[in-house]
Backbone atoms as SQL, in Angstrom:
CREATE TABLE atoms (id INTEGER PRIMARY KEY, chain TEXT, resi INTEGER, resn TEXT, atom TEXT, x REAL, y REAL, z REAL);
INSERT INTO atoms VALUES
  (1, 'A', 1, 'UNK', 'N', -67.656, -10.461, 38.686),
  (2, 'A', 1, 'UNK', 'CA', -66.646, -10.903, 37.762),
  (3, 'A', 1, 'UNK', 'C', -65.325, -10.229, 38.111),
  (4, 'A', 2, 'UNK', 'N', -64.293, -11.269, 38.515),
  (5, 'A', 2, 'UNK', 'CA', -62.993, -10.574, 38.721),
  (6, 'A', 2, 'UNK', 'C', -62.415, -9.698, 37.629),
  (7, 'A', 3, 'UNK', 'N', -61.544, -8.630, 37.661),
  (8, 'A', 3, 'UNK', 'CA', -61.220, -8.350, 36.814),
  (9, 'A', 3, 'UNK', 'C', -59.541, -8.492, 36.682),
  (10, 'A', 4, 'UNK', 'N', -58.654, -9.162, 35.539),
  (11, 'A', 4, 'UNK', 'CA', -57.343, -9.561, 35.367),
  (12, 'A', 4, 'UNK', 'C', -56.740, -8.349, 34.870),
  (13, 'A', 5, 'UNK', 'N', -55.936, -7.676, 35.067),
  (14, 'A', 5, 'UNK', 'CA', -54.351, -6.893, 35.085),
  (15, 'A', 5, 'UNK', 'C', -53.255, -8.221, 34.313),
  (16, 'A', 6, 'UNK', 'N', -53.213, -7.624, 32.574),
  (17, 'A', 6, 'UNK', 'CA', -52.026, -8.121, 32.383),
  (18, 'A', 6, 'UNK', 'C', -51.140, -7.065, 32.122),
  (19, 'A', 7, 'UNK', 'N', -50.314, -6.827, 33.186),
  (20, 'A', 7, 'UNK', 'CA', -49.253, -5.907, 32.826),
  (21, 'A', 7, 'UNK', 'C', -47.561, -6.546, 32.554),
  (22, 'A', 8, 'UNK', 'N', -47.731, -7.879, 33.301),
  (23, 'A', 8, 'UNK', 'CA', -46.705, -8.149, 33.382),
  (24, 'A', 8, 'UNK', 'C', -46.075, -8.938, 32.388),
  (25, 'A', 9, 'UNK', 'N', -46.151, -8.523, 31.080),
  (26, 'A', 9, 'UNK', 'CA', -45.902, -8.940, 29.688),
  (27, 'A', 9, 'UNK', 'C', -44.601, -8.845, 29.333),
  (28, 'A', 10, 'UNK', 'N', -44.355, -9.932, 28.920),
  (29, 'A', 10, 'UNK', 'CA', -42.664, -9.995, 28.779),
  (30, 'A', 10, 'UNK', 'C', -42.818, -9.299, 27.254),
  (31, 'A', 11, 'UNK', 'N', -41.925, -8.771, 26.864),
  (32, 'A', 11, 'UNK', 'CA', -41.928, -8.251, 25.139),
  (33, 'A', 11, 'UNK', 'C', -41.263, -9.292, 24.471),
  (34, 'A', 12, 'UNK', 'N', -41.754, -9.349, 22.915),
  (35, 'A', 12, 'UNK', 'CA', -40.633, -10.226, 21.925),
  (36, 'A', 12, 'UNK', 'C', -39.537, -10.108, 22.331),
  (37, 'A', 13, 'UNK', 'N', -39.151, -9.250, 21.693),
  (38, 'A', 13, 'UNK', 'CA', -37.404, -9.241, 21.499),
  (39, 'A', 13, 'UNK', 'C', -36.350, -9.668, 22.841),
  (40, 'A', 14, 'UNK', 'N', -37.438, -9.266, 24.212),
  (41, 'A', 14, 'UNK', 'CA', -36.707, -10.010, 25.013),
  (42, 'A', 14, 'UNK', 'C', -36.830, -11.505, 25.502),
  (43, 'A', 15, 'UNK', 'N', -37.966, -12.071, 25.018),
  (44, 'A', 15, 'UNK', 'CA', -38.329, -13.683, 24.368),
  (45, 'A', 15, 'UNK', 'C', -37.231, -14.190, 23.554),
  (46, 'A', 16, 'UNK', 'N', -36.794, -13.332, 22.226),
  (47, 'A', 16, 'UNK', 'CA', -36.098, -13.474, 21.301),
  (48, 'A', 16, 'UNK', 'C', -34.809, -13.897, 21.745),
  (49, 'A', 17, 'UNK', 'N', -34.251, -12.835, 22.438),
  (50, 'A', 17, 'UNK', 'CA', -32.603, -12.502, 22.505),
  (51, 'A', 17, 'UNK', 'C', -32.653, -13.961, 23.851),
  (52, 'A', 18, 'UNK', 'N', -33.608, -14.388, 24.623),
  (53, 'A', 18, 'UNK', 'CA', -33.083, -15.253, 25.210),
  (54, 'A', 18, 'UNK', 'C', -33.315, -16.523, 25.030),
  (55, 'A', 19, 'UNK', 'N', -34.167, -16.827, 23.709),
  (56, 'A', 19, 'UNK', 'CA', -34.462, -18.106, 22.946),
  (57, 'A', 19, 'UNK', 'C', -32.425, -17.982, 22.409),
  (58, 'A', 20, 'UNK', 'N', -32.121, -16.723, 21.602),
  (59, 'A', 20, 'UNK', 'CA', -30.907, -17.198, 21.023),
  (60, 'A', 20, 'UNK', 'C', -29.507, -17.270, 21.937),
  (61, 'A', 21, 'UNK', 'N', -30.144, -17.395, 23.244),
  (62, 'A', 21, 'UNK', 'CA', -28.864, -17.886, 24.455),
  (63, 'A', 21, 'UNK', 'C', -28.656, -19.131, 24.461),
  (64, 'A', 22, 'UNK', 'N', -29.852, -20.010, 23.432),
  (65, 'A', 22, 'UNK', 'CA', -30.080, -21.581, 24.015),
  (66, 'A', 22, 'UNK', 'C', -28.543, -21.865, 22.923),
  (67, 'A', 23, 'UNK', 'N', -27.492, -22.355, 22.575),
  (68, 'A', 23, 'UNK', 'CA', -26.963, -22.685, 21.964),
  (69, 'A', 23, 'UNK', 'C', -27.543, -23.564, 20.749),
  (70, 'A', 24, 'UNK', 'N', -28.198, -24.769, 21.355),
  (71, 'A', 24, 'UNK', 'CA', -29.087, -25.826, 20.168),
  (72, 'A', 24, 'UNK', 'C', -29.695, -24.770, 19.530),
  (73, 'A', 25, 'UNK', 'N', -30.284, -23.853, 19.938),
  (74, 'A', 25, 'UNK', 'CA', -30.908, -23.098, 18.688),
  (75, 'A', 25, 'UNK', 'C', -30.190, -22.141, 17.639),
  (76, 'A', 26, 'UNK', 'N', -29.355, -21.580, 18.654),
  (77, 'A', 26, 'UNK', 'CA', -28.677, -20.545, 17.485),
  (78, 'A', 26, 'UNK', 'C', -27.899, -21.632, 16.582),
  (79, 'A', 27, 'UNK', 'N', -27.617, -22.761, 16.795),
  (80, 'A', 27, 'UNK', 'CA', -26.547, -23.489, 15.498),
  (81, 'A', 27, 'UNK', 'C', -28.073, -24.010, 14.575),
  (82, 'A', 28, 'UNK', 'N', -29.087, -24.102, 15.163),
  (83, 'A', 28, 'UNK', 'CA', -30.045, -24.484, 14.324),
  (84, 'A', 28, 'UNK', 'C', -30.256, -23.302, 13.178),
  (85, 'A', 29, 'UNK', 'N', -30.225, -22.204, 13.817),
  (86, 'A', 29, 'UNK', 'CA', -30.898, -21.027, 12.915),
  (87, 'A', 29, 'UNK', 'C', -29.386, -20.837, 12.015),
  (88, 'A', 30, 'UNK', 'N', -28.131, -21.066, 13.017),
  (89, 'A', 30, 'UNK', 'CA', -27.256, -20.677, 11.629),
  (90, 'A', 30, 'UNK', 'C', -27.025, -21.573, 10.322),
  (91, 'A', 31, 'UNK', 'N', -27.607, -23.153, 10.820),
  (92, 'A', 31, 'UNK', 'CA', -27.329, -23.994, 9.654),
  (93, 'A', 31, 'UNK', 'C', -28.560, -23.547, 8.768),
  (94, 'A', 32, 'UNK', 'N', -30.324, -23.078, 9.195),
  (95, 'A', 32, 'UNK', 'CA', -30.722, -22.812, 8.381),
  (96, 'A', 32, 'UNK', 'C', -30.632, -22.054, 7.188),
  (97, 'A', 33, 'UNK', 'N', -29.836, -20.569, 8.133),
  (98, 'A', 33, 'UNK', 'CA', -29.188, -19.603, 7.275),
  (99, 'A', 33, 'UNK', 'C', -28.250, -19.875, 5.737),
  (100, 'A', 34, 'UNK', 'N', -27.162, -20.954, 6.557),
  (101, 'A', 34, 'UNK', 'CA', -26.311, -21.276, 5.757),
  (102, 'A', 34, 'UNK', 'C', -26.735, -22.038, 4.225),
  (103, 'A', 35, 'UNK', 'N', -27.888, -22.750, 4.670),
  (104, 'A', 35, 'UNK', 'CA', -28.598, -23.828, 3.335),
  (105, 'A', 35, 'UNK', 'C', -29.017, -22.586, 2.696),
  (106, 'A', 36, 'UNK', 'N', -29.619, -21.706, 3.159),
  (107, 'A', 36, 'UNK', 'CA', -30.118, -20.499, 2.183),
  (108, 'A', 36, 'UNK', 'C', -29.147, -19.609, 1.296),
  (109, 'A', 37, 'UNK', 'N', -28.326, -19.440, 1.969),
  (110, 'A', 37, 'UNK', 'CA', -27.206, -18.947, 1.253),
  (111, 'A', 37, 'UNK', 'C', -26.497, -19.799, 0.656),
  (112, 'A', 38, 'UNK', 'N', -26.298, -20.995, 0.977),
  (113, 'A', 38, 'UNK', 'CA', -25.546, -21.847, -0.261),
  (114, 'A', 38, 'UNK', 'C', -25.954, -21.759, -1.768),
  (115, 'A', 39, 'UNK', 'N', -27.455, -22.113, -1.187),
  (116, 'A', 39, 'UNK', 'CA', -28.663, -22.167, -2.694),
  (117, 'A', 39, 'UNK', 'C', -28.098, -20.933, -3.366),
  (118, 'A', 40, 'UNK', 'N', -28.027, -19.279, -3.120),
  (119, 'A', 40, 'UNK', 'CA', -28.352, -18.051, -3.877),
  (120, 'A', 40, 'UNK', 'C', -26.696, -18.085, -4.011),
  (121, 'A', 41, 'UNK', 'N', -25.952, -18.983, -4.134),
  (122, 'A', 41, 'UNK', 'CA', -24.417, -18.882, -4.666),
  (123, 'A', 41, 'UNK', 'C', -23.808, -19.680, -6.042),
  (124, 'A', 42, 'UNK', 'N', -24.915, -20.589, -6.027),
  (125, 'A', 42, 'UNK', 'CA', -24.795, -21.703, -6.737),
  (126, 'A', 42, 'UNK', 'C', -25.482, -21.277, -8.047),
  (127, 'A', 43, 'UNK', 'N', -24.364, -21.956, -9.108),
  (128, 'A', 43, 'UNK', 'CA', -25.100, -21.794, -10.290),
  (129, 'A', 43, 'UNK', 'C', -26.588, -22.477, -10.509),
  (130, 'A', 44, 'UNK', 'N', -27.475, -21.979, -11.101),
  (131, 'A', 44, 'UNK', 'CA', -29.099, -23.043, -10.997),
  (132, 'A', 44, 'UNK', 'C', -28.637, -24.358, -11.505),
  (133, 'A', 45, 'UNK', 'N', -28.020, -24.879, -12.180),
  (134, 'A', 45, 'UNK', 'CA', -28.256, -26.245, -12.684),
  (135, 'A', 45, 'UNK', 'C', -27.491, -27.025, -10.879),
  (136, 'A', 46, 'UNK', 'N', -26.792, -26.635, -10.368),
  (137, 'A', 46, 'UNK', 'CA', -26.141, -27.025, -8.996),
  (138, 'A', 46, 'UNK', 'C', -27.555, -26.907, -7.390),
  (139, 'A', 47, 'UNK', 'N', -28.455, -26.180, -7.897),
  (140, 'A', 47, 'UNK', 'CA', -29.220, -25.997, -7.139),
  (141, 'A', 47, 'UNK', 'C', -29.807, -26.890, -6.655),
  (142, 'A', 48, 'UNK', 'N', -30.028, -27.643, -5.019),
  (143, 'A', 48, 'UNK', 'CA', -30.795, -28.894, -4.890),
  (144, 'A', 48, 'UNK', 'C', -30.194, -30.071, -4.638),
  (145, 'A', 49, 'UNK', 'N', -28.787, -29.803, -5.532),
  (146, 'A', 49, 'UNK', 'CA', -27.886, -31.125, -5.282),
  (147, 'A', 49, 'UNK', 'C', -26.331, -30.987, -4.461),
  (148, 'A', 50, 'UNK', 'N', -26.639, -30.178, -3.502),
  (149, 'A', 50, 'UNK', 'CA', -25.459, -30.461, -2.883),
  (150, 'A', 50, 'UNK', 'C', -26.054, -29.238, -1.503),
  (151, 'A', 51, 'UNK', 'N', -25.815, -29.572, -0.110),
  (152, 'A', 51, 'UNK', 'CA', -25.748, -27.911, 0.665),
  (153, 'A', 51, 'UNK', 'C', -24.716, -28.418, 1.965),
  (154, 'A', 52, 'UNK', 'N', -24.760, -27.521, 2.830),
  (155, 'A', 52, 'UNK', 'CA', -23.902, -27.551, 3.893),
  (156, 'A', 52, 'UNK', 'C', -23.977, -28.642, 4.813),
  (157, 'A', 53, 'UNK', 'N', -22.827, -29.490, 5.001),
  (158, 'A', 53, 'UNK', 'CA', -23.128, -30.227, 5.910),
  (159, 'A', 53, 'UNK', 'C', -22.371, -30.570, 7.524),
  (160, 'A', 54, 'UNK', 'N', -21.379, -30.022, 7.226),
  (161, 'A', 54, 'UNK', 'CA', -20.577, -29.902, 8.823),
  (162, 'A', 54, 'UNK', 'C', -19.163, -28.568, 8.389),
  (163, 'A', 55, 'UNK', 'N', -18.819, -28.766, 9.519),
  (164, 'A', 55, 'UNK', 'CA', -17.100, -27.749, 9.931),
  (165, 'A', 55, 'UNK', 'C', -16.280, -28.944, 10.195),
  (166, 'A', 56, 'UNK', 'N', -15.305, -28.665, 9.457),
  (167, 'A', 56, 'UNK', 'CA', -14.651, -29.301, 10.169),
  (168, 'A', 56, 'UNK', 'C', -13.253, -28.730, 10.605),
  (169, 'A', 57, 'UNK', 'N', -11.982, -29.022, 11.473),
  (170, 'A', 57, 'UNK', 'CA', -11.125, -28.141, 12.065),
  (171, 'A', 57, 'UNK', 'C', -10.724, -27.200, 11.002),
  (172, 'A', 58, 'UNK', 'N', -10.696, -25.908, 11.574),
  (173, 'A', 58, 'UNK', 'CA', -9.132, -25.287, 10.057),
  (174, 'A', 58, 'UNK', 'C', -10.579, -24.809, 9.131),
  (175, 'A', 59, 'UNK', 'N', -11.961, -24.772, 9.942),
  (176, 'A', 59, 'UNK', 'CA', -12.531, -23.540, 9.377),
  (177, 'A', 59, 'UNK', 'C', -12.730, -24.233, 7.350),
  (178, 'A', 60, 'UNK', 'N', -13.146, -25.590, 7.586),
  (179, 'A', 60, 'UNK', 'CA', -13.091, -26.333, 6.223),
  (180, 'A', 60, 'UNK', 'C', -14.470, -26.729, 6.526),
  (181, 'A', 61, 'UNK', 'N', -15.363, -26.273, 5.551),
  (182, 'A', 61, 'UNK', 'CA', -16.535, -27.036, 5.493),
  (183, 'A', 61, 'UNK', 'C', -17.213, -28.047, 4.257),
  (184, 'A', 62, 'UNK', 'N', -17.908, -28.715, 5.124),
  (185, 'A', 62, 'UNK', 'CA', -17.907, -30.071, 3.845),
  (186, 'A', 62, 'UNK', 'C', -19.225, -29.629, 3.654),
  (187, 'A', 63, 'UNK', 'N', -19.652, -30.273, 2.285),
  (188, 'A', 63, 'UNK', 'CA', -20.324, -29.771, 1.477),
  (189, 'A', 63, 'UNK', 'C', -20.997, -31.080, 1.106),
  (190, 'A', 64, 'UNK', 'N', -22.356, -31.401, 1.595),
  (191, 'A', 64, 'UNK', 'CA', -22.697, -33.474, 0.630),
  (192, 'A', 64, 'UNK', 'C', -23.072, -32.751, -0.602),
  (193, 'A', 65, 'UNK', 'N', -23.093, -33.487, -1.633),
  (194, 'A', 65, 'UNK', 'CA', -23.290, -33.890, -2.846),
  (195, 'A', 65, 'UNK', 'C', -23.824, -34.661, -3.361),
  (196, 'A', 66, 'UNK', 'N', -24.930, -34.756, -3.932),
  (197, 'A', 66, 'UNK', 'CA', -25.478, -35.953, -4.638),
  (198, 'A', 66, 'UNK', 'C', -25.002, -37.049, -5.374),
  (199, 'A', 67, 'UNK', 'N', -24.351, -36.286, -6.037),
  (200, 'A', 67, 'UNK', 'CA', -23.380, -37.888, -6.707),
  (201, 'A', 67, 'UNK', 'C', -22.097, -37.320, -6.579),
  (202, 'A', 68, 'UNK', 'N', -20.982, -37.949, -7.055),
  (203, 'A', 68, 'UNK', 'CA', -19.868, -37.623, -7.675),
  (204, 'A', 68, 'UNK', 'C', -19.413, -36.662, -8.556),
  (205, 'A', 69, 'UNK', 'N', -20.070, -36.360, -9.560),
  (206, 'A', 69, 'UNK', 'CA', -20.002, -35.666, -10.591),
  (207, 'A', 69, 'UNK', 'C', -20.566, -33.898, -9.965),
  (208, 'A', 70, 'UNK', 'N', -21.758, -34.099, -9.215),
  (209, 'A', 70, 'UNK', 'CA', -21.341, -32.924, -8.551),
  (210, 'A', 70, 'UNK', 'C', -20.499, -32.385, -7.761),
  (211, 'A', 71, 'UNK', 'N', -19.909, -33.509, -6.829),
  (212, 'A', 71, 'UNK', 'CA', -18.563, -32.646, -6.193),
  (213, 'A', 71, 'UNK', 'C', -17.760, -32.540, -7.534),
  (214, 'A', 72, 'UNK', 'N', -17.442, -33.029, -8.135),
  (215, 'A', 72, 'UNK', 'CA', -16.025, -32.884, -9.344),
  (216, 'A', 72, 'UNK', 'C', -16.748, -31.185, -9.922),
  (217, 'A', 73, 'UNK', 'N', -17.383, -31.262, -10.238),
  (218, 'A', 73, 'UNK', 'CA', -17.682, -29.426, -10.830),
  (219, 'A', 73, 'UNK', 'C', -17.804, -28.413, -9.938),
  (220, 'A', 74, 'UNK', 'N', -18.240, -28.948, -8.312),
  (221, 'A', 74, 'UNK', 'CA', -18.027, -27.672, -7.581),
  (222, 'A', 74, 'UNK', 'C', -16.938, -27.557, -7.124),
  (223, 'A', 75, 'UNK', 'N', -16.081, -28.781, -6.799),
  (224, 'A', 75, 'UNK', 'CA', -14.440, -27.965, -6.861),
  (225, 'A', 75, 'UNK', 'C', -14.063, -27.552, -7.811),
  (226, 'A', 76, 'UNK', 'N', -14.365, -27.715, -9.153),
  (227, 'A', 76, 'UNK', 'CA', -13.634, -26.985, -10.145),
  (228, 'A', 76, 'UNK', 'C', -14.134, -25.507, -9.778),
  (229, 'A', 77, 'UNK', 'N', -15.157, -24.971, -9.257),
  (230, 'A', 77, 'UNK', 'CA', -15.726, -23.937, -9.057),
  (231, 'A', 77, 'UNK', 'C', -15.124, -23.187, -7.397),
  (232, 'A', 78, 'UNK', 'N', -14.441, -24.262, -6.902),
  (233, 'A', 78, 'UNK', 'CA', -14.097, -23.584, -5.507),
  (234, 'A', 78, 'UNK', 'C', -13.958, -22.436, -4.850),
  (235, 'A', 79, 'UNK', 'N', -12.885, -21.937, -5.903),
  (236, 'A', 79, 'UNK', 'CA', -12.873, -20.145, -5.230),
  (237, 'A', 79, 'UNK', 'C', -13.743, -19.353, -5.453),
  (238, 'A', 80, 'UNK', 'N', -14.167, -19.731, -7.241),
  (239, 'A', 80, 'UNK', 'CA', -15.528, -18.619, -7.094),
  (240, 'A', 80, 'UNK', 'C', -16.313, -18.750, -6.139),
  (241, 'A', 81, 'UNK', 'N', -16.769, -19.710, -5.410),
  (242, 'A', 81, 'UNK', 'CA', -17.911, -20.126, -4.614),
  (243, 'A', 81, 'UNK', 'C', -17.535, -19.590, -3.101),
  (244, 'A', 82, 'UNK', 'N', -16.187, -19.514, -3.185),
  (245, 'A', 82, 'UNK', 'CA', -15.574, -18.785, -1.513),
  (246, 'A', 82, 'UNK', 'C', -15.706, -17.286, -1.883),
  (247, 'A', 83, 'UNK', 'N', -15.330, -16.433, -2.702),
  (248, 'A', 83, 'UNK', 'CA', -15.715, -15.662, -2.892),
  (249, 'A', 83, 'UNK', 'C', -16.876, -14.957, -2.771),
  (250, 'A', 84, 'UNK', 'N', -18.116, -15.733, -3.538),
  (251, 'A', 84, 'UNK', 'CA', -19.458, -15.488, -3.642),
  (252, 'A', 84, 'UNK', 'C', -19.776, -15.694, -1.954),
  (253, 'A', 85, 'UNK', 'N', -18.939, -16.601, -1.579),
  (254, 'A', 85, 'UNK', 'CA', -20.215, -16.960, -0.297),
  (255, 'A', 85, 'UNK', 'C', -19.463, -16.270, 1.010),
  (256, 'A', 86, 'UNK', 'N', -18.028, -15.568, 0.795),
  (257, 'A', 86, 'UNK', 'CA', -17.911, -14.591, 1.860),
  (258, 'A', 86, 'UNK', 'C', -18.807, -13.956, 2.438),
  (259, 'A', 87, 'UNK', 'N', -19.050, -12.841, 1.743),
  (260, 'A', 87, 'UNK', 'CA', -20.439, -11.549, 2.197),
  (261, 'A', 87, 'UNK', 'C', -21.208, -12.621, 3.551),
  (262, 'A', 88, 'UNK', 'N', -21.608, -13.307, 2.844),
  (263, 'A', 88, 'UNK', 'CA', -22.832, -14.260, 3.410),
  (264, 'A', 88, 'UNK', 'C', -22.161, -14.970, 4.809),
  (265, 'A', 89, 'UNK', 'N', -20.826, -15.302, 4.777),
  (266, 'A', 89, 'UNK', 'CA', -20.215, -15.654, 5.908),
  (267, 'A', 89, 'UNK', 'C', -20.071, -14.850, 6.998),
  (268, 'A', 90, 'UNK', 'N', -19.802, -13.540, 6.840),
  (269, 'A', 90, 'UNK', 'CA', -19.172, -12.418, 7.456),
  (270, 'A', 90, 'UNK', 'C', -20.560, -12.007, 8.076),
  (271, 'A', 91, 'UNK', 'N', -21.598, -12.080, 7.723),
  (272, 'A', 91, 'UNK', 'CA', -23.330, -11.993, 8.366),
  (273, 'A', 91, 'UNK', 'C', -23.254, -12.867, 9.439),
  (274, 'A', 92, 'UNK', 'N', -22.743, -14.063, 9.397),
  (275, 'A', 92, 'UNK', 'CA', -23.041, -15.107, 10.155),
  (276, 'A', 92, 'UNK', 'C', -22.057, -14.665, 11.312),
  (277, 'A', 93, 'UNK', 'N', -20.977, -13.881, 11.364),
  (278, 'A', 93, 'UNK', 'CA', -19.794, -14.366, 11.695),
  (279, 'A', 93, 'UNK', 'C', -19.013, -15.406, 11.873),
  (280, 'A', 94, 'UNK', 'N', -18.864, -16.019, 10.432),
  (281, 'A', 94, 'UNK', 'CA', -18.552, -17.264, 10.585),
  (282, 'A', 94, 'UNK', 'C', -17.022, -17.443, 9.325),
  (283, 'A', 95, 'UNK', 'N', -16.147, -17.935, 9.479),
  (284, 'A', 95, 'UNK', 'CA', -14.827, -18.016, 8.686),
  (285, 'A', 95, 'UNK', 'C', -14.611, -19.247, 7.735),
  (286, 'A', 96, 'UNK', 'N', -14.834, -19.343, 6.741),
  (287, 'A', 96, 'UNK', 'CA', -14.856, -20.729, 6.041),
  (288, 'A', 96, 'UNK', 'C', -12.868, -20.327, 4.432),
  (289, 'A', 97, 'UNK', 'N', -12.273, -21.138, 5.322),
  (290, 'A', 97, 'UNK', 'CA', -10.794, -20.887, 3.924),
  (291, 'A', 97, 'UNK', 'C', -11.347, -22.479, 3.073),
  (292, 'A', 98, 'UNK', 'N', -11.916, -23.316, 2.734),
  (293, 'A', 98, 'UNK', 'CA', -11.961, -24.245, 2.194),
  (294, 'A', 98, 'UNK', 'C', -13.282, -24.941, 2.432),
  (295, 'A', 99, 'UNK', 'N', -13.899, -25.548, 1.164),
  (296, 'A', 99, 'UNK', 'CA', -14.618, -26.685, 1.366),
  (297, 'A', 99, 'UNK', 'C', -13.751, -27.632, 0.620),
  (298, 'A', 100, 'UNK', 'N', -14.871, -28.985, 1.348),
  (299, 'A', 100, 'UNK', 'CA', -14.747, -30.180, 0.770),
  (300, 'A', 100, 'UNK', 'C', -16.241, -30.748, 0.541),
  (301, 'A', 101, 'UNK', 'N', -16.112, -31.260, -0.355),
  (302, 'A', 101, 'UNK', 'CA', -17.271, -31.812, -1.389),
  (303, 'A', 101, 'UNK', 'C', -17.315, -33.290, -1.106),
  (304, 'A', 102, 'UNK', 'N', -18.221, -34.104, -0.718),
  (305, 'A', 102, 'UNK', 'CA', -18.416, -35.205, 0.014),
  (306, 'A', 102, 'UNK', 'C', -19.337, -35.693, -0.756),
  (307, 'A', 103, 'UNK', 'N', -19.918, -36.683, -1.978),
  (308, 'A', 103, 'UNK', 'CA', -20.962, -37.193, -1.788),
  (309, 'A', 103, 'UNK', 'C', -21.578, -38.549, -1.077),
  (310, 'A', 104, 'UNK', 'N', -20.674, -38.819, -0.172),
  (311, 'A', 104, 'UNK', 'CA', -20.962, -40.265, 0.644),
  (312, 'A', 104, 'UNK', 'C', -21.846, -39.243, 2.001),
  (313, 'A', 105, 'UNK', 'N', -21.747, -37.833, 1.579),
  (314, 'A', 105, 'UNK', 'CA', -22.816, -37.477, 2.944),
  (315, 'A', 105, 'UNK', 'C', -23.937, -36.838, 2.620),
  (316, 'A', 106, 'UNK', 'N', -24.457, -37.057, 1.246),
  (317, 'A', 106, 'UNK', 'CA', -25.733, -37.194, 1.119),
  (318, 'A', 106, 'UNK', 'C', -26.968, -37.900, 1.105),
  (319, 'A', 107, 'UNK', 'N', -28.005, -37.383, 2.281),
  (320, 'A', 107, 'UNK', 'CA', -29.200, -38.094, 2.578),
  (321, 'A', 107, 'UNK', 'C', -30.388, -37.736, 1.982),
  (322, 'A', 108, 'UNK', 'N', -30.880, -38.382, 1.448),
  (323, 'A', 108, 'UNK', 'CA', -31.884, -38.110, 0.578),
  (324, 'A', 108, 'UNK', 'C', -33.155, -37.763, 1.473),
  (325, 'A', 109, 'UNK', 'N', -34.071, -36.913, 1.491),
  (326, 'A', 109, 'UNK', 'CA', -35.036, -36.154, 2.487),
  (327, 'A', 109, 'UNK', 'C', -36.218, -36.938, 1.961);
């Protein structure tokens, strides 16, 4: 019976750090990030009906919405919500001065 030598074992973290070279993935993991942190910013009754949906130039991100009536209350809520969701940006390294609230870009899952 032969006997196998595995020495030549790559470790996680260096698996890791070069899975997050692929670009498609790191924007994958940051949009996941971002839906998570939208949720823990949002008042609960807002929870579910609205999360991140693109950048657009000028560092403005749009936001779908379920209906109408939810974009109309989360802009009334705008700055608090830039506020709240700094911290959470600055993790990402990511710069957001404005959303926009869209509900023609919500897809129902």
């Amino acid at each position: 019976m032969k006997k196998f030598l595995y020495t030549d074992f790559e470790g996680v973290d260096n698996i890791i750090s070069s899975m997050m070279d692929n670009p498609q993935l790191k924007k994958a993991v940051t949009r996941t990030n971002l839906m998570n942190f939208w949720d823990k910013i949002l008042p609960q009754k807002f929870r579910g009906k609205s999360r991140p949906y693109s950048m657009l130039p000028g560092s403005v991100m749009v936001i779908a919405c379920e209906n109408p009536i939810v974009a109309q209350e989360l802009s009334l809520h705008k700055i608090i919500l830039l506020k709240k969701f700094e911290p959470y940006l600055k993790t990402l390294k990511m710069r957001v001065i404005d959303f926009k609230f869209d509900p023609k870009k919500w897809i129902v899952n």
